[in-house]
N, C-alpha and C positions, 0 to 999 in steps of 0.2 A: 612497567608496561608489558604484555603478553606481543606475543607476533601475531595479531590480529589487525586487518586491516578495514576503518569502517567507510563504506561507499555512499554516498547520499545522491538521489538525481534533485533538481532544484529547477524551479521556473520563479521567480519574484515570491521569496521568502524570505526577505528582509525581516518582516516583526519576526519570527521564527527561528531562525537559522543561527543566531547567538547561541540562546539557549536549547541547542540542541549538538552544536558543535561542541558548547563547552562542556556536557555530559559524556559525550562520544570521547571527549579527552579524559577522562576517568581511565579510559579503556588503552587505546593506541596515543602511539606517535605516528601513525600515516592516516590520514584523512582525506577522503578521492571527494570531488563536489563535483559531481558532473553536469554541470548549469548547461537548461537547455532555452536560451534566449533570453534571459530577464534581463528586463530593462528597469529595476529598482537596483539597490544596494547591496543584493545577494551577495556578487561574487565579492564586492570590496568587504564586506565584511568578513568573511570567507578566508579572505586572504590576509585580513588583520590578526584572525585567530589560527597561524600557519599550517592552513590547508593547499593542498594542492586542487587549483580551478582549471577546470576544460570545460569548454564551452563547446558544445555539441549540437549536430543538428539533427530536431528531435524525429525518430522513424516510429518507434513504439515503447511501450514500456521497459520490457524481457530485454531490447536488443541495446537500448541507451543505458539500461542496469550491466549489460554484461560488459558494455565499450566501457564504463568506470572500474571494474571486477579486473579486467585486463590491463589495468595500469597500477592496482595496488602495487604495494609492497612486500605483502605476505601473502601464502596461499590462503589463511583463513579469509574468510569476510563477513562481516557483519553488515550486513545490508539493509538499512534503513531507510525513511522515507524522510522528506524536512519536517514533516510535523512529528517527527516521531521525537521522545525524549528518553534516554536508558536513565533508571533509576540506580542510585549505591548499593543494593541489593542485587538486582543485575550485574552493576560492573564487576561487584566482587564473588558472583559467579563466574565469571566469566576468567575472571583472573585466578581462582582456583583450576581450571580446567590443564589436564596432561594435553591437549592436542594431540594425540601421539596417533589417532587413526583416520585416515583420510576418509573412509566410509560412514565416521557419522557425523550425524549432523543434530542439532540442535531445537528444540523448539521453545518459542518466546511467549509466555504470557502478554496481554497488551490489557491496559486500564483506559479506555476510551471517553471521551469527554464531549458533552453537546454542549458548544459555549463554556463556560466553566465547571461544569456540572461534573461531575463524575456519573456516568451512565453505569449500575449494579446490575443491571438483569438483562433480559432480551437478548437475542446476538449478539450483540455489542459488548455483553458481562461475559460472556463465553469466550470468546473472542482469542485466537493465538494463533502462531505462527511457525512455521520454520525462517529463520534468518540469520543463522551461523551457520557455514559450513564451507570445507574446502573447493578452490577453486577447480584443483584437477581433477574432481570426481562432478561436481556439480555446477550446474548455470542455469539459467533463465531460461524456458519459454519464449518462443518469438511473436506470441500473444499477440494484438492490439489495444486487450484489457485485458484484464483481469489476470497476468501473467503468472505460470505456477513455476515451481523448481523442478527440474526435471533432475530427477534421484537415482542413484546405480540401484543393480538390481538388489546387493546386499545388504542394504542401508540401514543402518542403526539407527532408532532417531530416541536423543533423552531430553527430557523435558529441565530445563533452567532454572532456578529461584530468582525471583524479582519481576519484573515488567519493564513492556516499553509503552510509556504514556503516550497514547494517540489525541492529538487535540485535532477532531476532527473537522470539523465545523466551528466556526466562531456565531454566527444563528440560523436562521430556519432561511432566511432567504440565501445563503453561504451555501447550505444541504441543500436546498430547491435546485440551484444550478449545478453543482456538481452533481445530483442524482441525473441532473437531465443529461449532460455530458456524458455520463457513465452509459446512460440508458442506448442514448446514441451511438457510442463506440461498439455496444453491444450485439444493438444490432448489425449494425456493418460487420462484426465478425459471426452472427451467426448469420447472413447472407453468404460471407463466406464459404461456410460450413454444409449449405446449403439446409440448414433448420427451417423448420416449418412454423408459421405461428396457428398452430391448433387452437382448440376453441377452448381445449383446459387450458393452455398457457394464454389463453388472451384472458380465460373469464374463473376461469380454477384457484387458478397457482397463485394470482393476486392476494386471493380472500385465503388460502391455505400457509403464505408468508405472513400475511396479518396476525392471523390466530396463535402462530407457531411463535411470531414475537414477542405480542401480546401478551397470551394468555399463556400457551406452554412455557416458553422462557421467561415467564413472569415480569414482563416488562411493565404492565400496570402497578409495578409497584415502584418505577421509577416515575409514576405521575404524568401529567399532562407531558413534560419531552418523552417517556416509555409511549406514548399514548403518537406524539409528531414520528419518532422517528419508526414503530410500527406500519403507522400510516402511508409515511415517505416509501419505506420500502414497496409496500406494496404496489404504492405508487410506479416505481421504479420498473418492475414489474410485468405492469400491464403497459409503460408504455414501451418498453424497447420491443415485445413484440405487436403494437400497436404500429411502430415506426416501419418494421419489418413487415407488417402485413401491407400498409398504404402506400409506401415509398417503396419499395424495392432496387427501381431503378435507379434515381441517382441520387439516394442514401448513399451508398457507398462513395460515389464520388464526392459529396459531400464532406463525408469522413474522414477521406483522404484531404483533402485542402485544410479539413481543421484540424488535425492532428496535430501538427506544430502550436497549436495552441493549446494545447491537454498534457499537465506533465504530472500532477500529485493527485492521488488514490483521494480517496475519502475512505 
C-alpha cells in the first residue's frame, strides 16, 4: 500500500460502491465513505469491505469532499466519486509514485460509459481530471456544483497512466434527471454569481455545445448515444439559463431545500 488516502462522498450506491471500494483497495489501507443520507445498503456494505463510514449532512459538494479529506489518514488523497472505478494501470501508477512534493498534483484520465457503453469520442472521450493531491496545499471549492480544486500558486500538475472508469448513467432517463438536477443547481449558483442569462447563453451556447460534441469532438462516431449525449448537453444548457432567466426568485430557495438530495456528479 502507498500513504494515500481514498475519500468517496456516497448518497445510495449500494449496486456501485462494492466495485468501486474493492478497486480503491488496490491502492490504500484507509478508505473515507463520507455517506450523505442513504437510506439503501451503502454504508453496510461500506463497512463490510473495512472502510471508515460518516454519515454527513449534505451542505454542497466542495465542502462534504473536504469534511471526508479531513478525516483521512494520509495527506495524499485520492478523491473519487462512487461511480467511479480506478483500473490496475492506475493503481500501479500510483504505487510507483515518490510523493515527496506537496505541490503536485496529479491528473486522471476517466473512460466514461452511457449504460455499458464505452463512450470514445465527444467530451466524455476527452475527459480528465485532477484527483491526487496533497491535503496541506490543496482542497475543494465551496461550489454548489460543479466544485473545482483550488491549486497553490506553484503547482506542478503530471499526468498518470491508467484511468478512472466513470459509469455515468445506467440510461437515458438516469442522464435526463441528473442533467436536470445539474442544470438546477447551476442555476442557483450562477444567481448567486449574479450571471446573466443573455440571449447567446439562452440561444448560442446550446447549438455551439452541440456542434463542439458532435461534430468537433467527433462524437457522431460514438452513434445514436454520441448523438443523446450531444443532445443532453445541449440540453443542459439552454435550460439552467432558461431556469435562471424565469425563476429567479425562488429558484434559489428551491435549491436550497433540494440540496440534501443531490450528492453524485454525472
Amino acid at each position: 500500500m502507498v500513504p494515500v488516502s481514498v475519500v468517496i462522498i456516497t448518497k445510495n450506491e449500494a449496486e456501485m460502491i462494492a466495485s468501486c471500494i474493492s478497486a480503491a483497495q488496490l491502492i490504500t489501507d484507509d478508505i473515507i465513505i463520507a455517506d450523505n443520507g442513504s437510506t439503501d445498503d451503502t454504508a453496510a456494505i461500506a463497512l463490510k469491505y473495512g472502510c471508515r463510514v460518516y454519515h454527513d449532512h449534505w451542505d454542497n459538494y466542495g465542502i462534504n469532499k473536504n469534511k471526508g479529506i479531513a478525516r483521512a489518514k494520509y495527506n495524499w488523497i485520492l478523491s473519487i466519486d462512487a461511480d467511479e472505478i480506478v483500473d490496475k494501470e492506475l493503481a500501479t501508477a500510483i504505487h510507483q509514485l515518490s510523493l515527496n512534493d506537496p505541490c503536485t498534483v496529479y491528473d486522471i484520465k476517466f473512460r466514461s460509459y452511457y449504460g455499458k457503453k464505452l463512450i470514445r469520442f465527444g467530451s466524455w472521450g476527452r475527459d480528465h481530471h485532477i484527483r491526487l493531491f496533497n491535503r496541506t496545499k490543496v482542497k475543494w471549492s465551496a461550489s454548489p456544483v460543479h466544485e473545482t480544486l483550488l491549486l497553490p500558486k506553484n503547482v506542478i500538475i503530471k499526468r498518470l497512466e491508467g484511468h478512472l472508469h466513470h459509469y455515468s448513467a445506467k440510461d437515458s432517463a438516469e442522464f435526463m434527471s441528473k442533467a436536470d438536477q445539474y442544470a438546477r443547481l447551476s442555476a442557483a449558483k450562477y444567481l448567486m454569481s449574479n450571471k446573466k442569462p443573455t440571449f447567446i447563453k439562452l440561444h448560442i451556447a446550446p447549438l455551439f455545445h452541440f456542434v463542439k460534441n458532435y461534430i468537433v469532438f467527433l462524437g457522431i462516431l460514438d452513434g445514436k448515444d454520441g448523438w443523446n449525449i450531444a443532445w443532453m448537453i445541449s440540453k443542459h444548457t439552454r435550460r439552467k439559463y432558461q431556469l435562471l432567466k424565469d425563476q429567479p426568485g425562488h429558484m434559489y430557495d428551491e435549491e436550497t431545500k433540494r440540496k440534501d438530495d443531490l450528492v453524485v456528479e454525472y
